[in-house]
C-alpha positions in Angstrom: 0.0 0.0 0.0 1.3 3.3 -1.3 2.0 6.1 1.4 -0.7 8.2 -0.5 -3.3 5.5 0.3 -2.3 4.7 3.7 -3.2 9.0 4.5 -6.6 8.7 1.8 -7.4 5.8 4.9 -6.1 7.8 7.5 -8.1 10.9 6.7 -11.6 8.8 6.0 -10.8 7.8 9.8 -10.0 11.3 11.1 -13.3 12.4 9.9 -15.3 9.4 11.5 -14.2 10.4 14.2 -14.1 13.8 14.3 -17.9 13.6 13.7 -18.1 11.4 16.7 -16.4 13.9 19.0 -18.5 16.7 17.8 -21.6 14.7 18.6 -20.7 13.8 21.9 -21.9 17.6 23.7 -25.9 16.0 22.2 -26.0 12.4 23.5 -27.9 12.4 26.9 -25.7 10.3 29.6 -26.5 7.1 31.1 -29.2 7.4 33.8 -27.8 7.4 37.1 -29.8 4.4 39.4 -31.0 5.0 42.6 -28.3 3.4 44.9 -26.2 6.1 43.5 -24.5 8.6 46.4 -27.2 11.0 48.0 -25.3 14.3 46.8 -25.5 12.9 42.9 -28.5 13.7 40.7 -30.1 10.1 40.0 -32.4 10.1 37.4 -34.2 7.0 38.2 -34.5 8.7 41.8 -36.2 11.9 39.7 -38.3 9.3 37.5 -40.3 8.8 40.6 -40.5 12.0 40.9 -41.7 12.6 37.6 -44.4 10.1 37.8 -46.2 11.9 40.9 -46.4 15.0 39.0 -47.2 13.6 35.2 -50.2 10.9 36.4 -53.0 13.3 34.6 -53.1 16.5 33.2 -53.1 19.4 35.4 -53.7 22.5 34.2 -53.6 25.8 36.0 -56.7 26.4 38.4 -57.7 22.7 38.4 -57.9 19.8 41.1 -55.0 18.2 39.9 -53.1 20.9 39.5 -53.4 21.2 43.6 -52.7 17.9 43.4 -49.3 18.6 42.3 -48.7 21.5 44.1 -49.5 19.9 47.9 -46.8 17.2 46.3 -44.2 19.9 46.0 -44.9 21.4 49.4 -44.7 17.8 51.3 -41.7 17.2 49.4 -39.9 20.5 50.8 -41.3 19.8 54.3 -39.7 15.9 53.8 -36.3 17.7 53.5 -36.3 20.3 55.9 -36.6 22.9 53.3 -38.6 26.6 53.6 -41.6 26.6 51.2 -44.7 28.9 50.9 -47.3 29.5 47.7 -47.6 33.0 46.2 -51.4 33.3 45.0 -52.6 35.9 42.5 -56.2 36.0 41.8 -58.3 37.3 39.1 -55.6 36.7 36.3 -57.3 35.9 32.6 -55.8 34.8 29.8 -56.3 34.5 26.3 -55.2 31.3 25.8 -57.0 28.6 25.7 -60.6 29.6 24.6 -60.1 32.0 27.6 -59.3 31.5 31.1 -59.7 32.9 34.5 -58.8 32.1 38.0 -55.6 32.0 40.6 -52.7 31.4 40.2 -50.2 29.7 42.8 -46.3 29.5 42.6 -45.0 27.3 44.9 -41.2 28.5 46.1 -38.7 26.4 48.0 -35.7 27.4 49.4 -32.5 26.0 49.9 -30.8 28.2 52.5 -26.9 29.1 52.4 -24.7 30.0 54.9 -24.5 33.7 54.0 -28.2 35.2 54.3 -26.2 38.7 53.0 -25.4 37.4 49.7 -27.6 37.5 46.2 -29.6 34.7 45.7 -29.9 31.8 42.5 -33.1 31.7 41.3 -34.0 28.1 39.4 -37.1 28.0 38.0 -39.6 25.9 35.6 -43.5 25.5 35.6 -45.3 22.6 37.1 -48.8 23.3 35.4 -49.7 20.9 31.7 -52.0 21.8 29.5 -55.5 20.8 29.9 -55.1 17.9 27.6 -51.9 16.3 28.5 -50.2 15.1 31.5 -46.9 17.3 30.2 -44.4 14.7 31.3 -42.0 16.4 29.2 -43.5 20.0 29.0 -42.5 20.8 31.7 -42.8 17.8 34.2 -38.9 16.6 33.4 -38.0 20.1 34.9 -39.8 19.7 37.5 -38.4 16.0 39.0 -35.4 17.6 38.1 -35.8 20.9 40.3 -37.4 17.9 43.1 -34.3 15.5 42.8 -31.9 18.6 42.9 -33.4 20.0 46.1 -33.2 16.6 47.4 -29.0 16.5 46.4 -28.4 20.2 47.3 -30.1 19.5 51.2 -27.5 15.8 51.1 -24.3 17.8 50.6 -22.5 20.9 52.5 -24.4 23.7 52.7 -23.8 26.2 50.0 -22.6 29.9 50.5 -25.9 31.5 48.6 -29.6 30.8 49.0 -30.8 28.8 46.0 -34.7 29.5 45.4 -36.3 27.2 43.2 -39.5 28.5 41.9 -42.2 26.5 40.4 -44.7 28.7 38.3 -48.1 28.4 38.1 -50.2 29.0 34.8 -47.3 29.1 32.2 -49.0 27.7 29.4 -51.6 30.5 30.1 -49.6 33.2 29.2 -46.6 32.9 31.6 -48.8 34.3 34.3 -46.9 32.5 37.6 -43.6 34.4 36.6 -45.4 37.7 35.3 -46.6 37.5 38.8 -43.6 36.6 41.0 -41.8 39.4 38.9 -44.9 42.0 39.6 -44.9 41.2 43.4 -42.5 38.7 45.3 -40.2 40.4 47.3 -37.9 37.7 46.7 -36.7 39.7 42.9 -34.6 42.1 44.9 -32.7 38.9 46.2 -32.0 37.5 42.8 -28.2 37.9 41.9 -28.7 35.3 38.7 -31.2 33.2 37.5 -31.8 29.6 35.3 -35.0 28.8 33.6 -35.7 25.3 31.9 -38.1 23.9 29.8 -38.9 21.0 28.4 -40.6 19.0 25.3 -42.0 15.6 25.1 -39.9 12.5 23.7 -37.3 15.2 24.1 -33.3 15.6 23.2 -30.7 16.8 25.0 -30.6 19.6 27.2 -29.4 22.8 25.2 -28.7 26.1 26.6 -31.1 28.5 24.4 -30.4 31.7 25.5 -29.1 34.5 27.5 -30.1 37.5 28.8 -28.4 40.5 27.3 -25.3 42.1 28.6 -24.2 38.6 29.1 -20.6 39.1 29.3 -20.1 38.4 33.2 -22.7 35.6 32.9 -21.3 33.8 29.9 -17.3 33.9 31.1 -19.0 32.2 34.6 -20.9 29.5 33.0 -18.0 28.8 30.9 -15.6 27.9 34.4 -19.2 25.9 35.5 -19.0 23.8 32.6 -22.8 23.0 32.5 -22.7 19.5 30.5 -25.2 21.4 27.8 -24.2 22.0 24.0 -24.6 25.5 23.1 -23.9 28.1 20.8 -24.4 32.0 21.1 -26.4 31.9 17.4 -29.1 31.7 19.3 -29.0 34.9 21.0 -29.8 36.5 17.6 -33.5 34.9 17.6 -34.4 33.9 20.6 -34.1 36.3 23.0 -36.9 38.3 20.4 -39.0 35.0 21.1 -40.5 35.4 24.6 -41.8 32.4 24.2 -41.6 31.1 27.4 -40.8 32.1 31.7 -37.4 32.7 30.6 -38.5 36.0 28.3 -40.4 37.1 31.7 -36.9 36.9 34.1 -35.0 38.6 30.9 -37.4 41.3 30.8 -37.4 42.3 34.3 -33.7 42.7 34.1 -32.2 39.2 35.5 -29.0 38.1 34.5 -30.3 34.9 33.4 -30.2 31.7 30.9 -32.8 29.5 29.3 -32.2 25.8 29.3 -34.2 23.2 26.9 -34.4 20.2 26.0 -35.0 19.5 22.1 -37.5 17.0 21.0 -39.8 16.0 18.7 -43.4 18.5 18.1 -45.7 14.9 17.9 -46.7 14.6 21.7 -46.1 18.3 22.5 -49.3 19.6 24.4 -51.2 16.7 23.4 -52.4 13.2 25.1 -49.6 11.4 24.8 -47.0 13.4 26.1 -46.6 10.8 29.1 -44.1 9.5 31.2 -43.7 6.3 29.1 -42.4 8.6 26.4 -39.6 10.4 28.3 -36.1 8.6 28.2 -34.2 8.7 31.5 -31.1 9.7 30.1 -32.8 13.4 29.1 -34.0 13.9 32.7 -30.3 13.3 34.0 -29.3 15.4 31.4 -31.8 18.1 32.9 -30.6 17.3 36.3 -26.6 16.9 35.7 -26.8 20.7 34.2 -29.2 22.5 37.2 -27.2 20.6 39.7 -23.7 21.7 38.4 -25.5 25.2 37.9 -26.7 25.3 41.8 -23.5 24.3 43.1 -20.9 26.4 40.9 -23.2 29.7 41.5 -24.6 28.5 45.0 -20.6 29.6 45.8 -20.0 32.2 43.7 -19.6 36.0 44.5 -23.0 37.1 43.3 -22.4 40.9 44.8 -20.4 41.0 42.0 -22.8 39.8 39.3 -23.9 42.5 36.8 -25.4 42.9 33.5 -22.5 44.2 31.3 -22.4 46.6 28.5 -21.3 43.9 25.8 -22.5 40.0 24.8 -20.2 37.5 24.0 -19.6 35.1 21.1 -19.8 31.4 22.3 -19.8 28.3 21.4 -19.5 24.3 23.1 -15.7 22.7 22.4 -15.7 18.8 22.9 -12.9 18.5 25.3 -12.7 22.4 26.1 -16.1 23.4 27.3 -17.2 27.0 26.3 -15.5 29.2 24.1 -15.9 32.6 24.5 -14.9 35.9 23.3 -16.3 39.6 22.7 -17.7 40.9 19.1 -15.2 43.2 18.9 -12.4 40.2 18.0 -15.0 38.0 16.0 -14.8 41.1 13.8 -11.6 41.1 13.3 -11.4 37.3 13.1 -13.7 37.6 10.4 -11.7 40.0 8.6 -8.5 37.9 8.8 -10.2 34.7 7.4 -11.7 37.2 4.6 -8.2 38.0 4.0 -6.2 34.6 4.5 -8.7 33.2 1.7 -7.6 35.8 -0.1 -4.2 35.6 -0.2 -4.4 31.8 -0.8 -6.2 31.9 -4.0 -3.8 34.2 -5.2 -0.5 32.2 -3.9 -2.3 29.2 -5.5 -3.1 31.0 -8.8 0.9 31.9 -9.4 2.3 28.5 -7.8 -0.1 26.2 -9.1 -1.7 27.6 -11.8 -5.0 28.0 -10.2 -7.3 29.3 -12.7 -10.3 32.6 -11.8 -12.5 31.1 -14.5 -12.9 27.5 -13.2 -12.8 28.9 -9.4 -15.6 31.4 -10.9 -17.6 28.2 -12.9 -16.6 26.1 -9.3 -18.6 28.9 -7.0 -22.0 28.5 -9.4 -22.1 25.0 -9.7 -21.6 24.6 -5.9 -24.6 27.1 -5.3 -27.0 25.7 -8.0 -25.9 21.7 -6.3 -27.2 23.6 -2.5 -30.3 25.3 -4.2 -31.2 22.4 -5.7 -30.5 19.9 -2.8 -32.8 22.8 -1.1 -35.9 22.6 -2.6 -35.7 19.1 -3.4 -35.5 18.4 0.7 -38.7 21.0 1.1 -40.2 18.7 -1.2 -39.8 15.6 0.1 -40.4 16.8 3.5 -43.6 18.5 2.3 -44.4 14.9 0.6 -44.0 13.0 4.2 -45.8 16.0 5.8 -48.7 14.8 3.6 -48.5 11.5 4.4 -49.1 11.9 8.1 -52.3 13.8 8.8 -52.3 16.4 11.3 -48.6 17.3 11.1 -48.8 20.6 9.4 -51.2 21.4 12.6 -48.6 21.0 14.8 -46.7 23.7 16.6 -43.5 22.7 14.5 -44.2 20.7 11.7 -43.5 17.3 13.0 -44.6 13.3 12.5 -43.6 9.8 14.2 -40.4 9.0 12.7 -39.1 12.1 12.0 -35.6 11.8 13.1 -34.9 8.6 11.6 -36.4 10.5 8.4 -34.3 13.3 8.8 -31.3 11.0 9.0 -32.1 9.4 6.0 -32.9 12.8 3.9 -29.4 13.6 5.5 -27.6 10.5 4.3 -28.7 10.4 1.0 -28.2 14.4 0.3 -24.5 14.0 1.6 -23.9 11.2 -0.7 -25.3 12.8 -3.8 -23.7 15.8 -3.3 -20.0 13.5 -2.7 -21.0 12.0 -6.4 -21.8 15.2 -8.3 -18.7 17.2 -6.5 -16.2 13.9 -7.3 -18.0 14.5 -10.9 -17.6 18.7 -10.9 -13.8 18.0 -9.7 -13.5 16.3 -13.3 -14.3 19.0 -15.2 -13.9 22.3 -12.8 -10.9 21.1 -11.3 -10.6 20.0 -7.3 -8.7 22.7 -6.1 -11.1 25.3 -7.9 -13.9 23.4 -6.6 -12.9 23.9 -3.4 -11.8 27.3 -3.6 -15.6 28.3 -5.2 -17.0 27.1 -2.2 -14.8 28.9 0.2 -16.1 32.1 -1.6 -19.6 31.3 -0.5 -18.5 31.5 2.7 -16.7 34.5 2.4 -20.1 35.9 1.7 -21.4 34.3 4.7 -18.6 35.3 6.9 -19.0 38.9 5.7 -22.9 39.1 6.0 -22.5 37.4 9.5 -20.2 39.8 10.8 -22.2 42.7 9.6 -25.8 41.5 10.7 -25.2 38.7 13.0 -21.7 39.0 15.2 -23.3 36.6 18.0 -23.7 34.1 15.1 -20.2 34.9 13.3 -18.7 31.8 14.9 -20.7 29.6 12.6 -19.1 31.3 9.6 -15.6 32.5 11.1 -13.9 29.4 11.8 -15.8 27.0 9.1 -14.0 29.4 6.7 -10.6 29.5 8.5 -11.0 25.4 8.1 -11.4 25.1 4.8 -8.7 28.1 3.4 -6.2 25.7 5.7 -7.0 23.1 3.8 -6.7 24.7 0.3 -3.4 26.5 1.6 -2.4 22.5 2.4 -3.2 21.2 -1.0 -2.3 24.3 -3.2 1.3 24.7 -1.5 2.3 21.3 0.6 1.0 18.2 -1.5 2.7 15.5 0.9 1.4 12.2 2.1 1.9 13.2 5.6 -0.5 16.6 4.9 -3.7 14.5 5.5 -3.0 14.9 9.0 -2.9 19.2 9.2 -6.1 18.5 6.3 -7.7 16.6 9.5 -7.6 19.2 11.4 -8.7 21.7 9.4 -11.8 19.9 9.0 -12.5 20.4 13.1 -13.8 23.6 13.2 -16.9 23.2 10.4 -17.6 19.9 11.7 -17.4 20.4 16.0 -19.9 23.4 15.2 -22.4 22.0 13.2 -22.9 18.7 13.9 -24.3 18.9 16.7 -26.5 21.6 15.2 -27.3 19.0 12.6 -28.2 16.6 15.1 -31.0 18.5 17.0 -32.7 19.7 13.9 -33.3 16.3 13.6 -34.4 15.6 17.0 -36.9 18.6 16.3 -37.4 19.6 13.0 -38.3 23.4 13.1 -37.7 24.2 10.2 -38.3 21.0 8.3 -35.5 19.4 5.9 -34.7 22.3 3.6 -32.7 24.5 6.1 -30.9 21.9 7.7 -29.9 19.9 4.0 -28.9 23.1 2.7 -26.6 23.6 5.7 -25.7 20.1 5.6 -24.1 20.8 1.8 -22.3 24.0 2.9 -20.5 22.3 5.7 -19.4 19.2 3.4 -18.7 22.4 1.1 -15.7 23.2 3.2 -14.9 19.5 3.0 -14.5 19.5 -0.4 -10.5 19.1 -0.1 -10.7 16.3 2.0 -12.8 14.1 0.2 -11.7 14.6 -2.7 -8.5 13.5 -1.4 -10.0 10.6 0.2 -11.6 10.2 -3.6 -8.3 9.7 -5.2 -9.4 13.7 -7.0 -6.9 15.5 -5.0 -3.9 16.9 -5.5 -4.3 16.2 -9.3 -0.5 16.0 -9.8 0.0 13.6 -7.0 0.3 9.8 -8.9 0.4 7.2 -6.7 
């Protein structure tokens, strides 16, 4: 075996595993059993739990809904823990086909050794809607809230008072946290606060969002290491979606963070959104991340917690934990990728002959392949849509089998689009190819760092990936390259796979978005596989 085809195997493994790695942050860990150590979160402790509050749907105002409530308030008075209800009468809402009534938050606190100190505010709801038992919206948050009051109580007290607050009437219209945020005198205690949410036959637990001015916040939950996947994208949409008790703490000016788990739209305030359908591992997912959270900022400094006058770009490393860094050098980032692509294409144009027309020809075939694996992927999903009635009607366009759909629609778009760029590479040229694509991104990066800086990231360092790569090919042409090409295909794949991942786990925006996303990251691949094709470098024999 040549030395050229031992690295062509080499690389094919590199990029297995790469994709592993990156996939690791969005696969839930093992459930931890019951006989585990008090002070750890168990999630068959929190199943239990979860059971109790999930036996029947229990909307706000109704018998069960009590029910759940007295459960909550026994199970603070079991661990020694000071509870009390907060009850706000004549609240309406629109939702629903209109409601009235009470509601009643029930708050629980965990008391800390310093009664001086700012306070960590956890909260989630514990009402359903009126026709589900909402096992996973939002009962997982609340065995996990249960099971982490039980672990905090087990271990050494805790500097800070942790206050977990479970609102009433949230699928109403948020009205349990509109109303602790009108009226508890608890908000003047708050130094930082977590909200979490959750979906049936859910995903991992994601972190969704921060409050603005979330420079102190982000740098602390990065030395916290939360074991969540996250990515500071999301800041650009959702913190304009108050969709939930998290928009109500943001809004009343709490350093705070959203927490989610990702799942699929099928059971989602419906029948069978039921215990049976929740998988352990997600619930100690939930738990893992609001216990770490309780403990790290349970002992943290919170006098010195503030709202500063900057966000931060970030983003979840395998292996490193959060990345984090201000706008202000994700500009300038962007700028030197804008210019490093630059300079290669011209060092490759004098040393190896790299021609402007077949780069030009390389940049519209790559974007008529992604436009066309585009609407071909809205149509199929449209097509499946069809074929399951009632899944246009859902809240996100969703069906049984989804995911394993999504994988499929995946699977065969990245192979198509391997055949027709190994095809392209005949005629364009590889190296051309490659450096076509790059353009795109250029474009990307640009409009990113112009529009979007919080999302830059996704753009920034995809880019910086794939100009290594054509630097490699255009100026090194070695056997032993494959390695450095290995490595320049980490950054595009650490930061989009899992993205990949839970847009098949939920499908919000159905297959067309994520396919066409799914081509632009293989995009930046190009180099690499067509190495691994035998395509690349075209003057290498073997």
């Amino acid at each position: 075996m040549s030395a050229w085809w031992i690295a062509r195997l080499g690389l094919a493994v590199a990029l297995v595993a790469i994709v592993a790695v990156a996939a690791l942050p969005v696969i839930p860990p093992n459930p931890v059993p019951a006989s585990a150590p008090k002070v750890t979160f168990s999630a068959q402790r929190a199943m239990e739990e979860l059971k109790v509050v999930a036996r029947a749907p229990h909307p706000a105002g109704s018998a069960q809904q009590a029910r759940v409530r007295e459960y909550i308030l026994a199970r603070a008075k079991t661990l020694g823990l000071p509870a009390e209800t907060q009850r706000r009468s004549g609240v309406k809402s629109s939702a629903w086909g209109g409601w009235s009534g009470t509601v009643e938050n029930v708050i629980v606190w965990v008391p800390g050794t310093r009664s001086s100190t700012p306070d960590v505010l956890i909260t989630a709801h514990y009402d359903s809607v009126p026709v589900g038992p909402g096992a996973g919206d939002d009962g997982v948050s609340v065995a996990a809230m249960l099971e982490t009051m039980r672990a905090l109580e087990a271990g050494p007290p805790l500097k800070n008072d942790v206050v977990f607050l479970f609102t009433d009437g949230e699928e109403m219209g948020w009205l349990g946290a509109k109303a602790f945020a009108a009226q508890h005198p608890e908000m003047r205690n708050i130094g930082v606060a977590f909200a979490f949410e959750g979906w049936p036959e859910s995903g991992p637990t994601e972190m969704r969002a921060t409050s603005p001015g979330d420079a102190w916040l982000v740098r602390q939950l990065s030395v916290a290491a939360p074991p969540v996947w996250t990515n500071s994208s999301y800041n650009t949409d959702e913190r304009l979606y108050h969709g939930s008790d998290f928009g109500v703490l943001t809004s009343s000016g709490f350093l705070s963070a959203e927490f989610e788990t990702s799942g699929s739209a099928t059971r989602h305030h419906r029948p069978g959104d039921t215990v049976a359908a929740i998988d352990p591992g997600i619930v100690q997912d939930h738990g893992d991340t609001m216990l770490t959270l309780a403990r790290y900022f349970g002992n943290l400094d919170l006098s010195r917690a503030h709202r500063s006058s900057e966000d931060l770009v970030f983003f979840t490393l395998p292996g490193f934990g959060l990345i984090t860094y201000p706008t202000w050098l994700a500009t300038g980032l962007s700028a030197v990728a804008l210019l490093l692509l630059l300079v290669v294409i011209v060092g490759a144009r004098r040393r190896s002959g790299l021609s402007l027309a077949r780069l030009a020809w390389g940049a519209l075939a790559f974007l008529a392949v992604v436009l066309a694996g585009f609407a071909l992927a809205a149509g199929v999903w449209e097509l499946l849509l069809s074929a399951h009635p009632g899944a246009k009607e859902l809240d996100y366009p969703d069906f049984e089998g989804s995911a394993r759909a999504m994988a499929t629609i995946y699977t065969v778009a990245g192979a198509t689009f391997i055949a027709v760029s190994h095809a392209l590479s005949r005629r364009i040229g590889a190296v051309e190819l490659a450096a076509g694509v790059l353009l795109w991104w250029a474009v990307i990066d640009l409009t990113l760092g112009l529009l979007a800086p919080l999302a830059s990231a996704l753009a920034i360092w995809p880019l910086l990936g794939g100009t290594v790569a054509l630097a490699v090919v255009s100026f090194l042409q070695r056997p032993w390259t494959a390695a450095l090409l290995a490595l320049a295909a980490v950054p595009g794949l650490m930061l989009f796979v899992p993205l990949l991942v839970l847009n098949a786990l939920q499908p919000e925006d159905g297959a067309a978005v994520p396919v066409a996303i799914l081509l632009l990251v293989i995009g930046t691949l190009i180099v690499q596989l067509m190495l691994i094709t035998g395509r690349l470098p075209a003057e290498v024999k073997d």
